[in-house]
C-alpha positions in Angstrom: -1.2 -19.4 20.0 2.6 -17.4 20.1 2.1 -17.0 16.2 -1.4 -15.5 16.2 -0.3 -13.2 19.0 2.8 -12.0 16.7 0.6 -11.6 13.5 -2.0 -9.5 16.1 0.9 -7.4 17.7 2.0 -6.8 13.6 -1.2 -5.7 12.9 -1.3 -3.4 15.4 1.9 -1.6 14.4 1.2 -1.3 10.8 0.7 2.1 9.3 -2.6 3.2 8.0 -3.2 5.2 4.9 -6.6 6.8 4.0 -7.4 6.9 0.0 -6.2 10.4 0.2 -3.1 9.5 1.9 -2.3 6.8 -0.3 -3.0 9.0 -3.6 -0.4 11.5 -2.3 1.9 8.8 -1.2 1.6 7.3 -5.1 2.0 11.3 -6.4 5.6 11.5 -3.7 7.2 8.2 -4.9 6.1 9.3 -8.8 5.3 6.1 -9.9 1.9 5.3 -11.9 -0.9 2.6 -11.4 0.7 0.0 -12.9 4.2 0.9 -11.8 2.8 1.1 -7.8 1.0 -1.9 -8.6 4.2 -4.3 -9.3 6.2 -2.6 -6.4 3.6 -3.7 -3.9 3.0 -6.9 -5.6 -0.9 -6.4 -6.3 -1.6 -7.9 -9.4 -4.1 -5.5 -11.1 -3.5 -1.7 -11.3 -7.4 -1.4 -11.2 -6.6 -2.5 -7.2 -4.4 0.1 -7.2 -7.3 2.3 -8.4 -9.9 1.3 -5.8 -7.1 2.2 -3.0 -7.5 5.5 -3.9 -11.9 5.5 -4.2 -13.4 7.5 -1.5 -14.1 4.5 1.7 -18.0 4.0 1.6 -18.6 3.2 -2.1 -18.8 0.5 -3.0 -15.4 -0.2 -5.6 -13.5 1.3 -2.8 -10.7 -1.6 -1.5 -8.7 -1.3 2.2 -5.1 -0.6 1.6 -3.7 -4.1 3.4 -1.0 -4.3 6.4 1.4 -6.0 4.3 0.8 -3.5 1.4 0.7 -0.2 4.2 4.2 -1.4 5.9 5.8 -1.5 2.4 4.4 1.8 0.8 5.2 3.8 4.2 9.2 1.5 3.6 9.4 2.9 0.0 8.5 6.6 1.2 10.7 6.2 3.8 14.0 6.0 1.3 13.9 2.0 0.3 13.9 1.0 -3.5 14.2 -2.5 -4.5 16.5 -3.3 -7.2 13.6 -3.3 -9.8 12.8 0.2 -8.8 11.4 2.0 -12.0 13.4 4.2 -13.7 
């Protein structure tokens, strides 16, 4: 019960990004489908891709908690190690 409580209150506080905010997000950090792909640890770029489809069609795909928290991390200032070049 404690644990699904924290992983509700988590979900709560993650940021949100619309496919519009997410393209500009991608366009700010300079990185390309692939590139954002590996930093967020999605496995296909084409995911990557459907992030950015306009919500109601139907290859459009929800940007995740998990995936939101560390996009809004990298434009915050954080690179990995890994970081492209």
């Amino acid at each position: 019960m404690r644990r699904a409580l924290a992983y509700s209150l988590a979900l709560m506080s993650a940021p949100s990004f619309t496919p519009d905010e997410f393209r500009q997000a991608q366009h700010q950090l300079g990185l390309s489908d692939k590139q954002l792909a590996a930093m967020l640890g999605i496995a296909y770029a084409d995911h990557v891709r459907r992030m950015k489809v306009a919500e109601g069609k139907s290859s459009h795909r929800n940007v995740t908690p998990t995936v939101a928290r560390l996009l809004q991390a990298y434009l915050d200032g954080y690179r990995p190690a890994d970081w492209p070049a």
